[in-house]
C-alpha positions as CSV (number, residue, x, y, z in Angstrom):
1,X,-76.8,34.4,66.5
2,X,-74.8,35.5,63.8
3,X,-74.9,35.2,59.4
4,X,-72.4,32.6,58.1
5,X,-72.2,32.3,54.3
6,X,-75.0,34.0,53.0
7,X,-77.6,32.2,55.9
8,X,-78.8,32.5,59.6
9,X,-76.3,30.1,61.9
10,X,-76.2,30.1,65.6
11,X,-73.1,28.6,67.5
12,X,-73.6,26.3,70.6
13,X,-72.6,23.3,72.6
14,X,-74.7,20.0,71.4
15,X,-74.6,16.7,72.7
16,X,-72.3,14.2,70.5
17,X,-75.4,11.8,70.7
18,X,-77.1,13.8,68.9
19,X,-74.4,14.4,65.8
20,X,-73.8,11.8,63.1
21,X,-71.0,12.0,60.4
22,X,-71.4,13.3,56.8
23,X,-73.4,10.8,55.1
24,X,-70.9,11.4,52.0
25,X,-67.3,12.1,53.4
26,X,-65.0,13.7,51.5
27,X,-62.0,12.0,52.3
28,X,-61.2,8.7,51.4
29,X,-58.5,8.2,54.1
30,X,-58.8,9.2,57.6
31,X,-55.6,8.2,59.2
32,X,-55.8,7.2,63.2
33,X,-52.7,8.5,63.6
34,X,-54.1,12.3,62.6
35,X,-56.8,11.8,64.9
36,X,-54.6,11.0,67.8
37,X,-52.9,13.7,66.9
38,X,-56.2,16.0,66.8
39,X,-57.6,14.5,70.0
40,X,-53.9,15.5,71.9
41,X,-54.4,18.8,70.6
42,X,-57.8,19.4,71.6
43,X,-57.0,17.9,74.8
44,X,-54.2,20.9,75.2
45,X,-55.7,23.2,74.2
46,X,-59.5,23.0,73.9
47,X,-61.2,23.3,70.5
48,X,-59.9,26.4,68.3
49,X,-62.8,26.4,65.4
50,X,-66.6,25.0,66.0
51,X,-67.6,22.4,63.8
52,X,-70.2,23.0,61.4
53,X,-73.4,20.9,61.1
54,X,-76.8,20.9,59.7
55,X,-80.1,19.9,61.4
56,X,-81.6,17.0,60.7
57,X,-85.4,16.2,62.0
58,X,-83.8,17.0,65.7
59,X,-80.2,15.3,65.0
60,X,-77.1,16.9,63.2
61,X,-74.8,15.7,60.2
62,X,-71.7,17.0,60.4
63,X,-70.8,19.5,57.3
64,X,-67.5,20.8,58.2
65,X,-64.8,19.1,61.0
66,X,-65.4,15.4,60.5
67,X,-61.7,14.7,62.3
68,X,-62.9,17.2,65.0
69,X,-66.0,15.5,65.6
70,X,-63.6,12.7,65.5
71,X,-61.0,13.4,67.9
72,X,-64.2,14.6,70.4
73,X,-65.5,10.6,70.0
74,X,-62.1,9.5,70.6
75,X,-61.5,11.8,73.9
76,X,-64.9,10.8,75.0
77,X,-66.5,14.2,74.9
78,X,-70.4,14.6,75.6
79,X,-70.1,18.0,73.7
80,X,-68.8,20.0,71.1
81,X,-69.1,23.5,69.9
82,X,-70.9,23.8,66.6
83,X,-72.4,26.1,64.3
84,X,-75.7,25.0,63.1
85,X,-77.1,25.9,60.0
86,X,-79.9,25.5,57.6
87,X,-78.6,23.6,54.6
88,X,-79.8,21.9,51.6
89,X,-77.7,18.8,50.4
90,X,-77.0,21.0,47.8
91,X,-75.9,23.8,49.3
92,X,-73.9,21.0,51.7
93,X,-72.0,20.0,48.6
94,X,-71.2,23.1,47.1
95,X,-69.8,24.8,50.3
96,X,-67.6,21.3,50.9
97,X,-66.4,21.6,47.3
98,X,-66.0,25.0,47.6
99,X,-64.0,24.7,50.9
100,X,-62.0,21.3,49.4
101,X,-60.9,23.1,46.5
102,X,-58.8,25.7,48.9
103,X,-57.2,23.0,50.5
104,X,-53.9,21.7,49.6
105,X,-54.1,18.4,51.4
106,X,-57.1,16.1,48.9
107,X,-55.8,13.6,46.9
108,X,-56.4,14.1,43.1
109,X,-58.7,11.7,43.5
110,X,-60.3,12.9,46.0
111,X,-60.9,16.1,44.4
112,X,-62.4,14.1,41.2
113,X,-64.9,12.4,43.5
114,X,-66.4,16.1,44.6
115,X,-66.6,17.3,41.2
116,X,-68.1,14.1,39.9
117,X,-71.1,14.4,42.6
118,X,-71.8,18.1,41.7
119,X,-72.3,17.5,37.9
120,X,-74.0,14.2,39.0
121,X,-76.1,14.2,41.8
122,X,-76.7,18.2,41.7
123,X,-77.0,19.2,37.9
124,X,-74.1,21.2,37.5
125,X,-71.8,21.6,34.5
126,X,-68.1,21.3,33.9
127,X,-68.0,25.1,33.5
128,X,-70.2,25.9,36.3
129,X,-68.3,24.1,38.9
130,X,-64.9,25.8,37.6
131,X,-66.2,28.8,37.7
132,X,-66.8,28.3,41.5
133,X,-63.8,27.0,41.9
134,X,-61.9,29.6,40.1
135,X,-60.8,27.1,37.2
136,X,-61.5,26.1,33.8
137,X,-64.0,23.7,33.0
138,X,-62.3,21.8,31.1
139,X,-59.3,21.6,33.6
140,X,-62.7,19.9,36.0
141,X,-63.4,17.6,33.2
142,X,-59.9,16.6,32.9
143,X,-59.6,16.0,36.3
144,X,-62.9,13.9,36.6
145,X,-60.9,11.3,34.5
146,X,-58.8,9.9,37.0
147,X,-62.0,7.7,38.0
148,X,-61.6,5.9,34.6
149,X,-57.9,4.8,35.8
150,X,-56.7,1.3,36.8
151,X,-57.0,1.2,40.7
152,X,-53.8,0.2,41.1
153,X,-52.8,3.7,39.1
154,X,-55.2,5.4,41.1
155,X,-54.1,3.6,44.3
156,X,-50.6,5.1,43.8
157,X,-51.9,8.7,42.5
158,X,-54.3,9.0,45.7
159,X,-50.7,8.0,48.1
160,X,-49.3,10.9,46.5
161,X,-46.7,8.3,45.0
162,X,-46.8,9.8,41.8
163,X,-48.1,12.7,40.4
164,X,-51.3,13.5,38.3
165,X,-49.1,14.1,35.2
166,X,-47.2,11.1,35.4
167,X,-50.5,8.8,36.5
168,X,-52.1,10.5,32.9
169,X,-49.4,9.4,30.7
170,X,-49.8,6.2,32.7
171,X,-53.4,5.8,31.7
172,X,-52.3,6.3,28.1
173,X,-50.8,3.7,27.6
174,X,-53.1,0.9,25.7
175,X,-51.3,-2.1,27.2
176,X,-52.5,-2.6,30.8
177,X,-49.7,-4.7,32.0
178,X,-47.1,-2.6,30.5
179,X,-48.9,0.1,31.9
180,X,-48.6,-1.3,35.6
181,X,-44.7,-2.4,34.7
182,X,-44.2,1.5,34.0
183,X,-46.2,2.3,37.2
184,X,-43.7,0.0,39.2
185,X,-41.1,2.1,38.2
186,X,-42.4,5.2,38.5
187,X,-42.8,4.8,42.1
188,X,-39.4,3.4,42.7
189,X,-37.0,6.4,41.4
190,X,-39.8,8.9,40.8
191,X,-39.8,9.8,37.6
192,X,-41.2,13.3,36.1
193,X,-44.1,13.6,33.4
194,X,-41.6,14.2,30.9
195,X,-40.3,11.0,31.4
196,X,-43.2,8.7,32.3
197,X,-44.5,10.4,28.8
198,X,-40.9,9.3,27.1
199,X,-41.4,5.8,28.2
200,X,-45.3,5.5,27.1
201,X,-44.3,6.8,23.6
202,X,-41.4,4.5,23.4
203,X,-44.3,0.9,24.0
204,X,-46.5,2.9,21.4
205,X,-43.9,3.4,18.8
206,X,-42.4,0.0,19.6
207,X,-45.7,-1.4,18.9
208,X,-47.0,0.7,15.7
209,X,-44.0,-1.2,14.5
210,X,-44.8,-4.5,14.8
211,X,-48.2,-3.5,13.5
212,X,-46.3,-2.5,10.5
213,X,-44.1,-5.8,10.4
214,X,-47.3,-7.7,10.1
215,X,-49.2,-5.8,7.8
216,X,-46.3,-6.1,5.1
217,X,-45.9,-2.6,4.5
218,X,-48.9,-2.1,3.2
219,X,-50.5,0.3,5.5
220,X,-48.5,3.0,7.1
221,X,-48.5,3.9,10.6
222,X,-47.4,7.1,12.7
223,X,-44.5,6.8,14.8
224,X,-43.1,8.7,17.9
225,X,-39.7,8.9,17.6
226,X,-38.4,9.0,21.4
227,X,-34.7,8.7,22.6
228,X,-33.6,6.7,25.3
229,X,-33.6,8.6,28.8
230,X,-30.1,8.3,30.6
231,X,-28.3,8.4,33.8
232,X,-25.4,8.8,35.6
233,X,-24.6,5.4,37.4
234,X,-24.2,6.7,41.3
235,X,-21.3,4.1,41.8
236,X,-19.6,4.4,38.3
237,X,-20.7,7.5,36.9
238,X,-21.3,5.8,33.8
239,X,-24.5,6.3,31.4
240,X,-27.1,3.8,32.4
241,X,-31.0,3.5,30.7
242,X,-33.1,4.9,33.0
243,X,-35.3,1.9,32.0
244,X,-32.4,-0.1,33.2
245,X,-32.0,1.3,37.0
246,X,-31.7,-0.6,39.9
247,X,-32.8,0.5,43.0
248,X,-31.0,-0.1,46.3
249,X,-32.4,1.5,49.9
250,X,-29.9,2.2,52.3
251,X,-29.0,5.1,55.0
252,X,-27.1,7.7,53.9
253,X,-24.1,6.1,55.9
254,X,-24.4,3.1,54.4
255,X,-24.6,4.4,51.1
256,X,-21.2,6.1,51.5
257,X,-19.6,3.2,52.9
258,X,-20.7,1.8,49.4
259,X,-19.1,4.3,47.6
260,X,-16.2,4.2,49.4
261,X,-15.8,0.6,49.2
262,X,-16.6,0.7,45.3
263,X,-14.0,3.4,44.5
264,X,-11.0,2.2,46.7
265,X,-11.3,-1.4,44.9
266,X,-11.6,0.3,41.4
């Protein structure tokens, strides 16, 4: 028997009949592919770290190694090496957003999900969970927001197809459609924040003006003056919109014969 975070824990074999998953799972995504992987692994090379679980009324939830537990159903294991421990759902979601927030691998989305359910379901504040975390509570609040997003944004944000910046100035913009049009390219030539922002000011201003048109000059209204965002064409060289690009996926070899094609006609 030995102390584990603050509390008694003893490590032993149990029975996989006798373990169920987290009742509240962290990620949204559990790719088969990484549990092949895990169960290959384990297969080698045994089990490197015990799972952690808490008791139940004689079963076990699973606190810590979900994709071990996992990979042990996929191999057809009867046992697995665990540390048990008494835990409070509380404590359970403290310690998992504790432990999440150290890992590099949750979506944004994700993350928003864990800090949603403390302030929520356990009574914590904005400032208390960044505390824990080693953040600022109003870096936890801002990141909480990302639940208010279109799925579609989010959808693309939680694929790691764009980043939390860009997806923000995405979510600013007040015309949905436009909004997803933006998104659309975003994805295709991955744009920065800087950018993404540039474009999002551009529909605003663009807008504030006709708003003006219509009111006839009778009310003013603020305008972001932006500048269009070029390129240099990759076939031409020449300046192109960055609104304008078209996108074209080939192999690198192919893409040279392009080029070479291109500049021996010119």
């Amino acid at each position: 028997m030995r102390e584990i975070q603050g509390g008694i824990a003893t490590e032993k074999e149990l029975p996989m009949e006798l373990i169920d998953r987290p009742r509240r799972v962290s990620r949204f995504d559990i790719l088969e592919t990484e549990i092949d992987e895990l169960a290959e692994s384990i297969r080698e090379r045994g089990l490197l770290q015990a799972i952690t679980v808490a008791e139940r009324d004689g079963r076990f939830e699973v606190v810590f190694g979900d994709r071990r537990y996992l990979a042990h159903k996929k191999l057809g294991l009867e046992k697995i090496r665990a540390v048990v421990r008494e835990y409070s759902d509380a404590d359970i979601a403290i310690d998992r957003a504790t432990e999440n927030g150290q890992r590099a691998d949750l979506s944004p989305l994700e993350e928003a999900a864990e800090y949603v359910n403390l302030h929520e379901t356990h009574g914590m504040s904005w400032d208390q969970i960044g505390r824990m975390l080693g953040k600022s509570g109003g870096l936890i609040l801002r990141r909480t927001r990302v639940l208010s997003m279109d799925q579609r944004i989010q959808r693309a944000l939680h694929e790691k197809k764009i980043s939390i910046g860009v997806a923000e100035e995405l979510h600013r913009c007040p015309d949905l459609t436009h909004a997803l049009y933006l998104l659309e390219m975003c994805v295709e030539h991955g744009v920065t924040v800087t950018v993404a922002r540039g474009w999002v000011n551009d529909f605003i201003s663009q807008a504030r003006r006709r708003g003006s048109d219509v009111a006839g000059g009778g009310v003013e209204y603020p305008v972001y003056e932006t500048q269009p965002i070029f390129r240099a064409c990759a076939l031409c060289k020449g300046p192109v919109d960055l609104m304008k690009l078209k996108h074209l996926e080939t192999c690198p070899e192919c893409f040279d014969a392009i080029l070479k094609i291109v500049r021996e006609g010119g």
